[in-house]
Backbone as CSV, one residue per row, in Angstrom:
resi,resn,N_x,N_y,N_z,CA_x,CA_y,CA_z,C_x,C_y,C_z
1,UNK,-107.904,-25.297,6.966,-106.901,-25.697,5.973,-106.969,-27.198,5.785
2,UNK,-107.411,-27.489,4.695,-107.323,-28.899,4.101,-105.735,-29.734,4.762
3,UNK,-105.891,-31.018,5.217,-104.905,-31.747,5.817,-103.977,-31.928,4.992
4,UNK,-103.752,-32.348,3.749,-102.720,-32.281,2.959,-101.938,-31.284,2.440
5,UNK,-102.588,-30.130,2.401,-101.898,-28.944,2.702,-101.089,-28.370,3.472
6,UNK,-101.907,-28.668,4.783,-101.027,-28.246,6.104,-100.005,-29.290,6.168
7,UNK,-100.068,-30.092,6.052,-98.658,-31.357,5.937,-97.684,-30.348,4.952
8,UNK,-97.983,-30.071,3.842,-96.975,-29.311,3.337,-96.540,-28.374,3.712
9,UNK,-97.062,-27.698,4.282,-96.432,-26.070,4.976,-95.419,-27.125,6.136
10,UNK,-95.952,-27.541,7.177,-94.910,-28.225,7.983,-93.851,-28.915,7.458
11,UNK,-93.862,-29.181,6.324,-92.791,-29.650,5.765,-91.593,-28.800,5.008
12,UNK,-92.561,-27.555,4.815,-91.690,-26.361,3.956,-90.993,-25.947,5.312
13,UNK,-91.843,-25.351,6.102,-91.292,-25.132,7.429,-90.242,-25.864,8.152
14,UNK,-90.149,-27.409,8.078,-89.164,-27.864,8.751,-87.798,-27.887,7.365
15,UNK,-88.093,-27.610,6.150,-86.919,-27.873,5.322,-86.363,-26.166,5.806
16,UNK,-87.098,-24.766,5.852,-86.093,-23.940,5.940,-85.279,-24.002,7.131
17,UNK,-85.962,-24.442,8.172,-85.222,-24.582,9.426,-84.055,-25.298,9.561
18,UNK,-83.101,-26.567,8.577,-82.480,-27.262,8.565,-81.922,-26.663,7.721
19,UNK,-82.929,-25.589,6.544,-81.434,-24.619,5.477,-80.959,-23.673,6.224
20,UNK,-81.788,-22.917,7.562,-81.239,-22.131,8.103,-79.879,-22.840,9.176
21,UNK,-80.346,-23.935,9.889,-78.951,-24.303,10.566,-77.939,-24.860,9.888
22,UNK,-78.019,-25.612,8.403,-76.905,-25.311,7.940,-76.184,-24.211,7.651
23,UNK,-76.998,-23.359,7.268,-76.322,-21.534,6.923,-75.499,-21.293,8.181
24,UNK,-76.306,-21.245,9.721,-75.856,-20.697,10.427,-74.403,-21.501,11.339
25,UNK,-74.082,-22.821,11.205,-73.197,-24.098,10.976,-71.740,-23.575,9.731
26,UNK,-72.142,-23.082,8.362,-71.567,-22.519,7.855,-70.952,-21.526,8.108
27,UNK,-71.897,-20.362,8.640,-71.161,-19.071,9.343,-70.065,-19.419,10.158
28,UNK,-70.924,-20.315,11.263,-69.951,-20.114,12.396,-68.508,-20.662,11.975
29,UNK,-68.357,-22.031,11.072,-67.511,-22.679,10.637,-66.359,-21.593,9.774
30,UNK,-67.235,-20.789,8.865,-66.228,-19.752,8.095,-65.470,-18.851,8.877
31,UNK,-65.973,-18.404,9.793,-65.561,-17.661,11.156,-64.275,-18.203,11.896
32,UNK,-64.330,-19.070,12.378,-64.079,-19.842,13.117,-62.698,-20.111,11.788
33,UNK,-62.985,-20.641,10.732,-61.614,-21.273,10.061,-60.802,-19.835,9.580
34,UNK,-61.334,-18.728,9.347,-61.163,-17.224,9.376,-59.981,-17.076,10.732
35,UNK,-60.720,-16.878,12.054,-59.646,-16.652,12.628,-58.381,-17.706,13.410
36,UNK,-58.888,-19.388,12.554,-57.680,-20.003,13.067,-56.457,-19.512,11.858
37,UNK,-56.663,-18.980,10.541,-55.828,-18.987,9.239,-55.136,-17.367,10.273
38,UNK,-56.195,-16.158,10.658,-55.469,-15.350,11.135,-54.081,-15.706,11.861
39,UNK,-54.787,-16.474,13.206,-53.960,-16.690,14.068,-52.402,-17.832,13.555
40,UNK,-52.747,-18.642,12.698,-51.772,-19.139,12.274,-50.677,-18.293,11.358
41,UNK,-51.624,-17.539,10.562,-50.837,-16.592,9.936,-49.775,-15.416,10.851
42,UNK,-50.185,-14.729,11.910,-49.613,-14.363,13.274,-48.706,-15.216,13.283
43,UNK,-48.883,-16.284,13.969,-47.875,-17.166,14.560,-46.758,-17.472,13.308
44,UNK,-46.853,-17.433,11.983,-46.160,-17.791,11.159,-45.047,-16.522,11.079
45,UNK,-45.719,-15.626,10.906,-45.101,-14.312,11.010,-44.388,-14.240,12.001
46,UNK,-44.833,-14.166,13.318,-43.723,-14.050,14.818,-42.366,-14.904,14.712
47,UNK,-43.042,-16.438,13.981,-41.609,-17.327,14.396,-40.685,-16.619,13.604
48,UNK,-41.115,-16.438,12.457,-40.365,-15.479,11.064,-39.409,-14.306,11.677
49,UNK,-40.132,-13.839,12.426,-39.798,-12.296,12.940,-38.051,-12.564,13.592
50,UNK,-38.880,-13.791,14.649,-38.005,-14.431,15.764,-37.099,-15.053,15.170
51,UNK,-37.750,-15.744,14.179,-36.243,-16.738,13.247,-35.176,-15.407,12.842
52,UNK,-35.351,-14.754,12.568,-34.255,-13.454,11.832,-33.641,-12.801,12.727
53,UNK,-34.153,-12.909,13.851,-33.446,-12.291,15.148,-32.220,-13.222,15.911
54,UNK,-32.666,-14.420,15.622,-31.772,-14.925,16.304,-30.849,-16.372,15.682
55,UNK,-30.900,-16.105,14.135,-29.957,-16.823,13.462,-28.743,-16.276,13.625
56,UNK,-27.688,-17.295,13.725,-26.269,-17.176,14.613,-25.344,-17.134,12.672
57,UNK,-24.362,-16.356,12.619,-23.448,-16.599,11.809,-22.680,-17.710,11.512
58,UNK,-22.928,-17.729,10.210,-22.223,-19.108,10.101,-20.476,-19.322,10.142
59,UNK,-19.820,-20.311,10.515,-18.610,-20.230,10.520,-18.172,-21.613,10.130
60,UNK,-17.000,-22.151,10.336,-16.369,-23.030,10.101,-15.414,-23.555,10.822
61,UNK,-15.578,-22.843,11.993,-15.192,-23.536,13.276,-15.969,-24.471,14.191
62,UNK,-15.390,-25.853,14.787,-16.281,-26.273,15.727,-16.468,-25.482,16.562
63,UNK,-17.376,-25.461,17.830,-17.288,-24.944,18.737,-15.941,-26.148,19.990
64,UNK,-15.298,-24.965,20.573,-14.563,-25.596,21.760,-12.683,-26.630,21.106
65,UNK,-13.213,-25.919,19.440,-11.695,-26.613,18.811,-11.205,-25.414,18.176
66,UNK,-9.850,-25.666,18.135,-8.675,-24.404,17.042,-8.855,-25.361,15.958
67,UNK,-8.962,-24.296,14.623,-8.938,-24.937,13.951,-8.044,-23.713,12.950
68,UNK,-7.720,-24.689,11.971,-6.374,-23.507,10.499,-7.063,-22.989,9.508
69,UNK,-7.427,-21.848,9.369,-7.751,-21.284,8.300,-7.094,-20.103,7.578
70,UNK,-7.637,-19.698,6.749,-6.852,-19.058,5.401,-7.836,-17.873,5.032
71,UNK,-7.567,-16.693,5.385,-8.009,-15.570,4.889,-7.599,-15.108,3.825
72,UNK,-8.615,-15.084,2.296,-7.973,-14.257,1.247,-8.640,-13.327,0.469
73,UNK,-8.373,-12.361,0.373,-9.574,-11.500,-0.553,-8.379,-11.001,-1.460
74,UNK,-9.124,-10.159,-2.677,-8.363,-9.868,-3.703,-8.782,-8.091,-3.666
75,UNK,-7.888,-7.779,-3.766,-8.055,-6.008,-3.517,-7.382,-5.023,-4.452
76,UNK,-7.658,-4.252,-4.951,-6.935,-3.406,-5.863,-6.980,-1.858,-5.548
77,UNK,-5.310,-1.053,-6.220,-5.573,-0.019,-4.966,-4.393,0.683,-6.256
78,UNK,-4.745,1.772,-6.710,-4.048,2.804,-7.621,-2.450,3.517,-7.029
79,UNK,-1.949,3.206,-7.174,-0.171,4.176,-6.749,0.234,5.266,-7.683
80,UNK,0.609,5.931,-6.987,0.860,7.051,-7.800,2.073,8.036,-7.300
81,UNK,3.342,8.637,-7.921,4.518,9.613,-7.467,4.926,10.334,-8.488
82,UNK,4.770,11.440,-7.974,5.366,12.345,-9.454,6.675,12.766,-9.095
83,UNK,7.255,12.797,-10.220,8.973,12.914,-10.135,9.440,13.727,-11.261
84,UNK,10.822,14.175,-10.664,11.361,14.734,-11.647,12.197,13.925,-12.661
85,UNK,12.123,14.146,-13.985,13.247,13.169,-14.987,14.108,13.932,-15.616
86,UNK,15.292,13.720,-15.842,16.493,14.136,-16.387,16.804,13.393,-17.781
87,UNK,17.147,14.044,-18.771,18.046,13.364,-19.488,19.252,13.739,-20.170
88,UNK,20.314,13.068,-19.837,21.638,13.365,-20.498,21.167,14.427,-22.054
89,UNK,22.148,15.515,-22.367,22.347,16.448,-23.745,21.934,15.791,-24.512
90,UNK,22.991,14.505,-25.068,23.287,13.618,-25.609,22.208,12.192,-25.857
91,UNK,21.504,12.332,-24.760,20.281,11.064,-24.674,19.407,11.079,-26.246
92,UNK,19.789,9.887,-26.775,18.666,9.075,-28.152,19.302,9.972,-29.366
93,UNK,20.668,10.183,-29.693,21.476,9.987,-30.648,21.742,8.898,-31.313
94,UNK,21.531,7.770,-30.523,21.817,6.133,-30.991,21.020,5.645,-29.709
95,UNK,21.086,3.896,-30.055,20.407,3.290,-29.208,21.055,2.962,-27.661
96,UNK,22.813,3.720,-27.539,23.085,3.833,-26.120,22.001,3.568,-24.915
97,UNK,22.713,2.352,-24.030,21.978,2.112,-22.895,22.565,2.982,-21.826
98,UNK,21.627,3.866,-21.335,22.260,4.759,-19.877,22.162,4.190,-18.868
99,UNK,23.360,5.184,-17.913,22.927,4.602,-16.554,21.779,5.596,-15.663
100,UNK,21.333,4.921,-14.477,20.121,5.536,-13.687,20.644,6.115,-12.663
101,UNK,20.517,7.425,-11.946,20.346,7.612,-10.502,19.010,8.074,-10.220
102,UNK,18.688,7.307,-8.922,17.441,7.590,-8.180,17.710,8.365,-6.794
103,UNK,17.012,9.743,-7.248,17.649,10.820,-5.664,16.013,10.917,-4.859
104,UNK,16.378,10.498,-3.383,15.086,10.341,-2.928,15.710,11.972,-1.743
105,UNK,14.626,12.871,-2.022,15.020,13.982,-1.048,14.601,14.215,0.261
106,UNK,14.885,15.073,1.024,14.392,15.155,2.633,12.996,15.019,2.327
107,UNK,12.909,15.146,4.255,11.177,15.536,4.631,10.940,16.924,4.262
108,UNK,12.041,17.881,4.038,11.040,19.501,3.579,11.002,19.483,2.351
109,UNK,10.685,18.658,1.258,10.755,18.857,0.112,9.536,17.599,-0.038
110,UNK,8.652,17.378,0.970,7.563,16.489,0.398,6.576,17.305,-0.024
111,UNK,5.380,16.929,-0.303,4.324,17.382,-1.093,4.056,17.297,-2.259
112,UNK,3.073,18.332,-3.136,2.527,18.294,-4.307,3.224,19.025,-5.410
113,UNK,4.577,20.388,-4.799,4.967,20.598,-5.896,6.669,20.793,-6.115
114,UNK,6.443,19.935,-6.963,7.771,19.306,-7.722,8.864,20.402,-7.671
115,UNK,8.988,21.390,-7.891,9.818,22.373,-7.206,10.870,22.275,-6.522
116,UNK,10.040,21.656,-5.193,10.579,21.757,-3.853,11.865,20.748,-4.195
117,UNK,11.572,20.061,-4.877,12.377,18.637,-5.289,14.230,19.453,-5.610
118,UNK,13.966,20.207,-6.349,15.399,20.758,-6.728,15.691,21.913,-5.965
119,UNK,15.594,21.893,-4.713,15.795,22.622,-3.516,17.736,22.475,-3.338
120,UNK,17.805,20.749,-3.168,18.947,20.283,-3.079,19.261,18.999,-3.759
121,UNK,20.756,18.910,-3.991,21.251,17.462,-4.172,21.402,17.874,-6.241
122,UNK,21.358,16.418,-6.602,21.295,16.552,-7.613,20.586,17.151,-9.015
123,UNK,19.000,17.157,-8.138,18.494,17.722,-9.318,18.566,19.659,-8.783
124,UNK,19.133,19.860,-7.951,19.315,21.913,-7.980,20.406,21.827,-8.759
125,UNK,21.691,20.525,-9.148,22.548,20.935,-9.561,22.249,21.064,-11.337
126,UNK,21.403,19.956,-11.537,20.576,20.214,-13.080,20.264,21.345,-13.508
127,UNK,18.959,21.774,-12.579,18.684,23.212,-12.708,19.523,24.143,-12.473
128,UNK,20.799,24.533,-12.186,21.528,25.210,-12.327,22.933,24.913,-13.515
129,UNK,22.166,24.172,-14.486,22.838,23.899,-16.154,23.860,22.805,-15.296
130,UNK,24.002,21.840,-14.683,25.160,20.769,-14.638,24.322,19.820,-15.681
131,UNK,25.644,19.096,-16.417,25.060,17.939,-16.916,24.878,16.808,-16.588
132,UNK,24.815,16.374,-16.446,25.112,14.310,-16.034,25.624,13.083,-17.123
133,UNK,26.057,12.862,-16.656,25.877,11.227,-17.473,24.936,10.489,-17.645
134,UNK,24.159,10.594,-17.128,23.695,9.892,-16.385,21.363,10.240,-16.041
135,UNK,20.733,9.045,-16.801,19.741,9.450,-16.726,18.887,10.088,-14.751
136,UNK,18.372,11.039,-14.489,18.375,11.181,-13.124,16.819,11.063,-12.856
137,UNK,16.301,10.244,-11.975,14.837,10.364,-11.822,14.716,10.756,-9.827
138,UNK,14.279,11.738,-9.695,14.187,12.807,-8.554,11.933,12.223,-8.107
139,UNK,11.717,11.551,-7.393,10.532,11.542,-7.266,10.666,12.342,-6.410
140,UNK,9.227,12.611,-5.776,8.445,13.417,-4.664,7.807,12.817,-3.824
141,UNK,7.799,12.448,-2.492,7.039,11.709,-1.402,6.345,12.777,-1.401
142,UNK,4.783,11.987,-0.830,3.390,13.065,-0.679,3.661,13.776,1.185
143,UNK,2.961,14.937,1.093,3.198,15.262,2.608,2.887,14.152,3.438
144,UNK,3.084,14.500,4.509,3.219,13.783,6.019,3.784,12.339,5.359
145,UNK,4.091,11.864,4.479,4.435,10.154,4.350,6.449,10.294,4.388
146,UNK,7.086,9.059,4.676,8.249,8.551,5.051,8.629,7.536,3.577
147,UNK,9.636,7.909,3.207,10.464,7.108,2.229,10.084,5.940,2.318
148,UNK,10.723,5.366,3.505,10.977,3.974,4.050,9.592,3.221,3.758
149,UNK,8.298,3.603,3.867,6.959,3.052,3.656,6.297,3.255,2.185
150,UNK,7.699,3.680,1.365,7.098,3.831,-0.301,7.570,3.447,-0.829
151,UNK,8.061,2.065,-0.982,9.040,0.893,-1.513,7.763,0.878,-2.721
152,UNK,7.184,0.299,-2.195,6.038,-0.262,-3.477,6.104,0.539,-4.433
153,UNK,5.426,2.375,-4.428,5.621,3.110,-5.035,7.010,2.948,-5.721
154,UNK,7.989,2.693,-5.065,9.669,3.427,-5.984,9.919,2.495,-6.441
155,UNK,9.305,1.393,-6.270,10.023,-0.419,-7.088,8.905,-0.218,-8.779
156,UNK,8.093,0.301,-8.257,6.986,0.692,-9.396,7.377,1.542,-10.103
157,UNK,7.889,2.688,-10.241,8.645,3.780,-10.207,9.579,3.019,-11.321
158,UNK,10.882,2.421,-10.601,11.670,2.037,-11.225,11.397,1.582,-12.264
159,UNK,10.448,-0.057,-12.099,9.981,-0.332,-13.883,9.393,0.567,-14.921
160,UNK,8.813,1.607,-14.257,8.383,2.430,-15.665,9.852,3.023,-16.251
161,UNK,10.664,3.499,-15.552,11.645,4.058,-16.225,12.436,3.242,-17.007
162,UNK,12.594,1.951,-16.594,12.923,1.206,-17.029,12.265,0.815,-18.572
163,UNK,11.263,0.617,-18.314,9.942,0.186,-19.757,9.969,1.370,-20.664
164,UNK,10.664,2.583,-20.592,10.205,3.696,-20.989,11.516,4.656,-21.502
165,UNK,12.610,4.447,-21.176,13.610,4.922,-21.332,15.022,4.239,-21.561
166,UNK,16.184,4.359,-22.526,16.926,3.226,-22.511,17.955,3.551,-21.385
167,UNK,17.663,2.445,-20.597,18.675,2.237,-19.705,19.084,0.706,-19.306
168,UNK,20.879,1.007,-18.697,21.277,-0.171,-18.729,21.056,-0.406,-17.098
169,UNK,19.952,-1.570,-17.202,19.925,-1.730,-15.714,21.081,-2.469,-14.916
170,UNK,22.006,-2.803,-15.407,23.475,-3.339,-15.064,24.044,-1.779,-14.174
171,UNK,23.476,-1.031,-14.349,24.173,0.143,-13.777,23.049,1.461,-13.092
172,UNK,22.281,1.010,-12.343,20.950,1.875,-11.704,22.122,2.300,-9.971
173,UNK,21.677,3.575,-9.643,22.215,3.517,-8.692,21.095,4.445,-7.621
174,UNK,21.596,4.469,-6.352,20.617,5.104,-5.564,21.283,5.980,-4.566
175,UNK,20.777,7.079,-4.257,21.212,8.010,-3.299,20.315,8.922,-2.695
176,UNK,20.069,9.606,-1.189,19.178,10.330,-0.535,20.032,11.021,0.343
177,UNK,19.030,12.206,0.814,19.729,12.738,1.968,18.609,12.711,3.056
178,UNK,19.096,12.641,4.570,18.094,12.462,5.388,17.116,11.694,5.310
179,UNK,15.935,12.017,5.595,14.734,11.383,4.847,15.190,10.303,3.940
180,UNK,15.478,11.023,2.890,16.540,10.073,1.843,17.474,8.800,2.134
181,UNK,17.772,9.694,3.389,19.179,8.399,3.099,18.201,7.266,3.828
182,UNK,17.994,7.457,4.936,16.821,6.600,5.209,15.959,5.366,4.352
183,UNK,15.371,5.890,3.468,15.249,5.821,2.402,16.233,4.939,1.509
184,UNK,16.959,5.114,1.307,18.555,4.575,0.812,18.691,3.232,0.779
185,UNK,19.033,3.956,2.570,19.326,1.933,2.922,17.934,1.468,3.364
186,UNK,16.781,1.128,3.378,15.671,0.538,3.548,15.533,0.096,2.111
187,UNK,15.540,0.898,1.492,14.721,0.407,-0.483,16.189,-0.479,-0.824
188,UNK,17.148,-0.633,-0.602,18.413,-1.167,-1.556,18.658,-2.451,-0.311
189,UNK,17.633,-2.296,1.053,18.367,-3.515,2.303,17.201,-4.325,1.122
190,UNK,15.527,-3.735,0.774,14.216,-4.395,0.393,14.618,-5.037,-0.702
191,UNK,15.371,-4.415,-1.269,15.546,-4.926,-3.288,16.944,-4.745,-3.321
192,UNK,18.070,-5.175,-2.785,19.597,-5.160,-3.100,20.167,-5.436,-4.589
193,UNK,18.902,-6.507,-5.033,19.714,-6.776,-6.439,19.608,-5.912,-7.499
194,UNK,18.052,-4.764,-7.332,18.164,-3.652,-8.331,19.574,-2.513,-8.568
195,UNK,20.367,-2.488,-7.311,21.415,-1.326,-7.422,22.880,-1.830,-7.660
196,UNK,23.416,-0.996,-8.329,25.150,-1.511,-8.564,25.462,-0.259,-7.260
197,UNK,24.859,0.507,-6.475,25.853,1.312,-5.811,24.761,2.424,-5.362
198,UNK,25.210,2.425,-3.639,24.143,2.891,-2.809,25.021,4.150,-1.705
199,UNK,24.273,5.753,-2.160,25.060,6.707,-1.174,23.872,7.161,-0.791
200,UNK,23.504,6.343,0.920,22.943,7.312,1.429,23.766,8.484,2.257
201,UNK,22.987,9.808,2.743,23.664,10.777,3.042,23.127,11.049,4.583
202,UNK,23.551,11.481,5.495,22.560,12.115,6.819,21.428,10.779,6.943
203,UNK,22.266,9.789,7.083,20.679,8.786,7.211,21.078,7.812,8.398
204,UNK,19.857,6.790,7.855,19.874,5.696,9.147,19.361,4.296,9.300
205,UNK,19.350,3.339,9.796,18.542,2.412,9.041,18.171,1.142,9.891
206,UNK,17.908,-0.335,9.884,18.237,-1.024,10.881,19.703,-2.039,10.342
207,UNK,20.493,-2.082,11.622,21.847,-2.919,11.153,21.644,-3.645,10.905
208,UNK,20.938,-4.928,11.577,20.696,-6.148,11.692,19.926,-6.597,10.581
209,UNK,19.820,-6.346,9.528,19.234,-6.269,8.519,20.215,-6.049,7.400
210,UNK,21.427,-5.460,7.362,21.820,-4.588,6.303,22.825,-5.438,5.755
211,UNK,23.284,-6.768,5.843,24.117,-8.206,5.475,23.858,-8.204,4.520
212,UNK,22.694,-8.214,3.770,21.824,-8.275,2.525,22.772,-7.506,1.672
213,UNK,23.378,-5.830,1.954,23.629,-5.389,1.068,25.354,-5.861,1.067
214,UNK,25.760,-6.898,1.251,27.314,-7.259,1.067,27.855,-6.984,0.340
215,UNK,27.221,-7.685,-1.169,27.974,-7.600,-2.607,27.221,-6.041,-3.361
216,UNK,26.426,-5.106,-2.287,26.492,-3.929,-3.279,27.358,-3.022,-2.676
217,UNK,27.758,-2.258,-3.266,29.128,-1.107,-2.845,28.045,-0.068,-2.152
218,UNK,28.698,0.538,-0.938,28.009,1.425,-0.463,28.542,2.978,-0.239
219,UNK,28.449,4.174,0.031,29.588,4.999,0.028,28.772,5.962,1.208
220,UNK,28.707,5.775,2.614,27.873,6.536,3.173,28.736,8.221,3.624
221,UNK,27.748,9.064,4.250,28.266,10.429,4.303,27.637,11.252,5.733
222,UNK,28.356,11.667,6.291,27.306,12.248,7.671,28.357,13.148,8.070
223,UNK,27.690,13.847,8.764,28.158,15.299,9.573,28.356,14.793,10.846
224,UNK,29.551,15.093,11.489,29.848,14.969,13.037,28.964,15.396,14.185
225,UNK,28.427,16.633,13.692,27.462,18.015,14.159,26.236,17.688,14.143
226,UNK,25.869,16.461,13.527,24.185,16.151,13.020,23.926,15.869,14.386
227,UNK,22.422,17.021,14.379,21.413,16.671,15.774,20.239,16.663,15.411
228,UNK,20.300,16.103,13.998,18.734,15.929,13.147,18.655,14.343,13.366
229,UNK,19.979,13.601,12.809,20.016,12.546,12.909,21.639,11.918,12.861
230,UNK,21.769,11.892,14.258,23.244,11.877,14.975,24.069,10.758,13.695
231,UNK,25.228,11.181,14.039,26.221,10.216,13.218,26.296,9.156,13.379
232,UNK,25.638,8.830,14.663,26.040,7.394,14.911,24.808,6.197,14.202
233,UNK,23.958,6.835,13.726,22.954,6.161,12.778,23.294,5.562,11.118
234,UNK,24.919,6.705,10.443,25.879,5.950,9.976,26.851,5.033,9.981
235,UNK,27.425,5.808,11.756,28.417,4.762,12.078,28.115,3.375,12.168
236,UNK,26.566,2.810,12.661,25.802,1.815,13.332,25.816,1.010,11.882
237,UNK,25.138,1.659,10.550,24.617,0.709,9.538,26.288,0.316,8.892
238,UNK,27.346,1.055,8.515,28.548,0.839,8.150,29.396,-0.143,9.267
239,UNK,29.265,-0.036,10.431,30.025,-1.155,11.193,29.423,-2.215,10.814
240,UNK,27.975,-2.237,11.122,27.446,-4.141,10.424,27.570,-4.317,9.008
241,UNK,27.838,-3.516,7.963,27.870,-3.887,6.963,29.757,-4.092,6.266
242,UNK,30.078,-3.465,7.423,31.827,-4.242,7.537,32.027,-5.416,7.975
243,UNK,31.488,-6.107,9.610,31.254,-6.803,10.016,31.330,-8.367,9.015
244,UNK,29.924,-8.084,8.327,29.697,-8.690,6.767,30.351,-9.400,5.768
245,UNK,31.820,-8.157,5.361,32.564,-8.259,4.716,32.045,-7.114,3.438
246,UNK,31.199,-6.455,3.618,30.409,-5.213,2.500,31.411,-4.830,1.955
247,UNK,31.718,-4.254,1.474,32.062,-3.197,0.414,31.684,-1.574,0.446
248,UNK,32.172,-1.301,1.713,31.679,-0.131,2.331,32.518,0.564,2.701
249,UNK,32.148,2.194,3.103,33.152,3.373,2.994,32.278,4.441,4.155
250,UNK,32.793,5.276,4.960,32.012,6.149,5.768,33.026,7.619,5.449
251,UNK,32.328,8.974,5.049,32.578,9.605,5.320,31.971,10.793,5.957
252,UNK,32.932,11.080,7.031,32.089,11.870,8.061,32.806,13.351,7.986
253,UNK,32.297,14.751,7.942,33.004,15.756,7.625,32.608,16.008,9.226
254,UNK,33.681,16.629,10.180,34.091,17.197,11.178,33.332,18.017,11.731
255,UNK,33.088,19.128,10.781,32.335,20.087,11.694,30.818,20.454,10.586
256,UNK,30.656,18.923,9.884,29.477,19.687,9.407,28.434,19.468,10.389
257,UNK,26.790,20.122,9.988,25.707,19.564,10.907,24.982,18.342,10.164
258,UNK,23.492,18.888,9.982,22.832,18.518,9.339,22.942,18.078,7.438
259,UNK,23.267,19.419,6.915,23.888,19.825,5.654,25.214,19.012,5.425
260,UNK,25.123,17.677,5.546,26.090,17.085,4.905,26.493,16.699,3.274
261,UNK,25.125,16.721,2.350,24.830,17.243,1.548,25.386,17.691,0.153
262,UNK,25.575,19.019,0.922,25.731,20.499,-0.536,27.092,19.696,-0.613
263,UNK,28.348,19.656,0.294,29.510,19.423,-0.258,29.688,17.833,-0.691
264,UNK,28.837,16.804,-0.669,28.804,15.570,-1.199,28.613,15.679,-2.475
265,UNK,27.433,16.069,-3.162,26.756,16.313,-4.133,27.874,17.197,-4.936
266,UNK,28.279,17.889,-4.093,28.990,18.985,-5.318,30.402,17.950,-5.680
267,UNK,30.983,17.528,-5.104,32.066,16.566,-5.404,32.147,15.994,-6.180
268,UNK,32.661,16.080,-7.690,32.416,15.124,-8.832,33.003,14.116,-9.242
269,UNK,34.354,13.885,-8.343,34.628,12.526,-8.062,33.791,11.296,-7.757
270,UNK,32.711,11.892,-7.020,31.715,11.020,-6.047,31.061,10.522,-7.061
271,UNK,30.672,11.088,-8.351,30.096,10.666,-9.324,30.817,9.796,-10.360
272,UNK,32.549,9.630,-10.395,32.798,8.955,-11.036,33.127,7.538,-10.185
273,UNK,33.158,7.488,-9.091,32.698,6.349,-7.990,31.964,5.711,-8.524
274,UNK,30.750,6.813,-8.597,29.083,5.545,-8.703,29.097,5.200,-10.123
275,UNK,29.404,5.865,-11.229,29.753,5.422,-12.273,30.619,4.273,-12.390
276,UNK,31.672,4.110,-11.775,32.702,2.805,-12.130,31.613,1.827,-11.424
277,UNK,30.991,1.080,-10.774,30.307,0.057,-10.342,29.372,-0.179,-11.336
278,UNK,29.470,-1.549,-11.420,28.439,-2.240,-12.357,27.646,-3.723,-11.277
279,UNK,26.214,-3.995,-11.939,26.114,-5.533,-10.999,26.620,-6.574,-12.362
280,UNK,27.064,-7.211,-11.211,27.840,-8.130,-11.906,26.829,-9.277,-12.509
C-alpha cells in the first residue's frame, strides 16, 4: 500500500474511533441524565405524597393563647303545621276586624291527621255546630314533638293568619289543655306582647320566668285529682305570677282528674272573659 494512502486509512481509522467515543460519552451521559430526571422525579413525587400527608389545618389561633372568635354560618330550614281554621257565620260581610283564639291540644291528638285535633276543647265544640265569635285557629303538633319546642312554628303560624285573614290583633288570645297548657304559658312567657289573654288548662310551666306575663290577664284551670300533671304545676305558675302583681285567677274543680277541660270549654262565660280583654 502506497504511503500516502495508508496515512489516510489511519486517519479514517483514528477519526471513527473519537466518533465512536463521543457516541459512547453520549450514551452514557443520556443514561445517566435519564435516571438522575427519574430519580428526581421520585423524589419530587414522595415529598408531594409526604407534603399532603402532613399539612396541619389552618386556624387562627396562636398556639399556647385564648383567643375571641365568632362562629357564623347562614342556614335555611322549611317549617311547616297544619291546623285547623274556623270562621265566624258572619266572617267578610264587611271589612270587620275579628278577634283570634289559638287552641294548642294535648299529646294524644299529635300527628298527621287533623281529626284528632277536634277530639276536644274548642274546635269538637265547632264540629258539633257551636258558633264563635271569634276567628279559631286549632294547629296540630307532629308526633313525638312538645308544644313548648314549637314557638318558632306558632309565632310563624300566627303571622300568616294574621297576613291572611281580618283580624284585630288588639285582641288574639291563647288557650291549651295539658300538653297545651304547657304550651300556653311557655309561647305567651316567649312572646307576652302577642296576647290580650292567656287560659292555660291542666298545665305547667317555669315560675321564675312567668313576671313577664304581669300586664297579660291570665285565667288558669286544673283538677285537684290530676296525676297526669298534679295541681300544683298551676298552683306554682299562679302564685309567682301574683307575687308580680299579674292579673291572674286559678280555678281548680275538686274532684276533677285529668279532664279538667270538657267543663272549662263548655262554660260560655269563660268566653265572654276572654272576649272583654283587649292589649292596651
Amino acid at each position: 500500500m502506497p504511503l500516502d494512502e495508508s496515512h489516510t486509512v489511519n486517519a479514517e481509522i483514528q477519526r471513527i474511533q473519537k466518533v465512536k467515543a463521543s457516541t459512547d460519552v453520549k450514551l452514557i451521559y443520556n443514561v445517566r441524565t435519564s435516571m438522575k430526571t427519574a430519580i428526581l422525579t421520585c423524589v419530587s413525587v414522595c415529598v408531594l405524597i409526604f407534603s399532603g400527608c402532613t399539612t396541619m389545618k389552618q386556624h387562627s389561633v396562636a398556639p399556647g393563647k385564648q383567643e375571641s372568635l365568632t362562629m357564623k354560618k347562614t342556614i335555611s330550614k322549611t317549617l311547616e303545621l297544619n291546623y285547623l281554621a274556623y270562621l265566624p257565620d258572619s266572617y267578610g260581610e264587611n271589612d270587620k276586624k275579628w278577634p283570634v283564639m289559638v287552641f294548642l291540644h294535648g299529646a294524644g291528638e299529635r300527628g298527621k291527621d287533623l281529626e284528632r285535633v277536634k277530639f276536644h276543647g274548642p274546635p269538637k265544640l265547632v264540629d258539633n255546630g257551636q258558633d264563635f265569635p271569634f276567628i279559631l285557629i286549632s294547629p296540630q303538633c307532629p308526633e313525638g314533638e312538645w308544644w313548648p319546642e314549637k314557638l318558632e312554628e306558632l309565632n310563624l303560624l300566627l303571622d300568616t293568619v294574621i297576613d291572611n285573614y281580618n283580624v284585630d290583633s288588639t285582641r288574639i288570645y291563647l288557650t291549651g289543655l295539658s300538653m297545651g297548657g304547657y304550651g300556653s304559658w311557655a309561647w305567651s312567657i316567649k312572646n307576652p306582647e302577642r296576647f290580650a289573654a292567656v287560659v292555660p288548662i291542666c298545665g305547667a310551666g317555669q315560675p321564675w320566668q312567668v313576671s313577664v306575663l304581669k300586664d297579660v290577664p291570665v285565667w288558669a284551670f286544673h283538677g285537684a285529682k290530676d296525676t297526669v300533671v298534679p295541681v300544683e304545676g298551676s298552683k306554682d305558675m299562679v302564685a309567682a305570677l301574683t307575687r308580680t302583681g299579674g292579673n291572674v285567677k286559678l280555678t281548680i274543680y275538686p274532684e276533677a282528674t285529668h279532664d279538667s277541660w270538657t267543663e272549662t270549654y263548655n262554660n260560655m262565660p269563660l268566653y265572654d272573659w276572654i272576649l272583654g280583654n283587649r292589649k292596651q
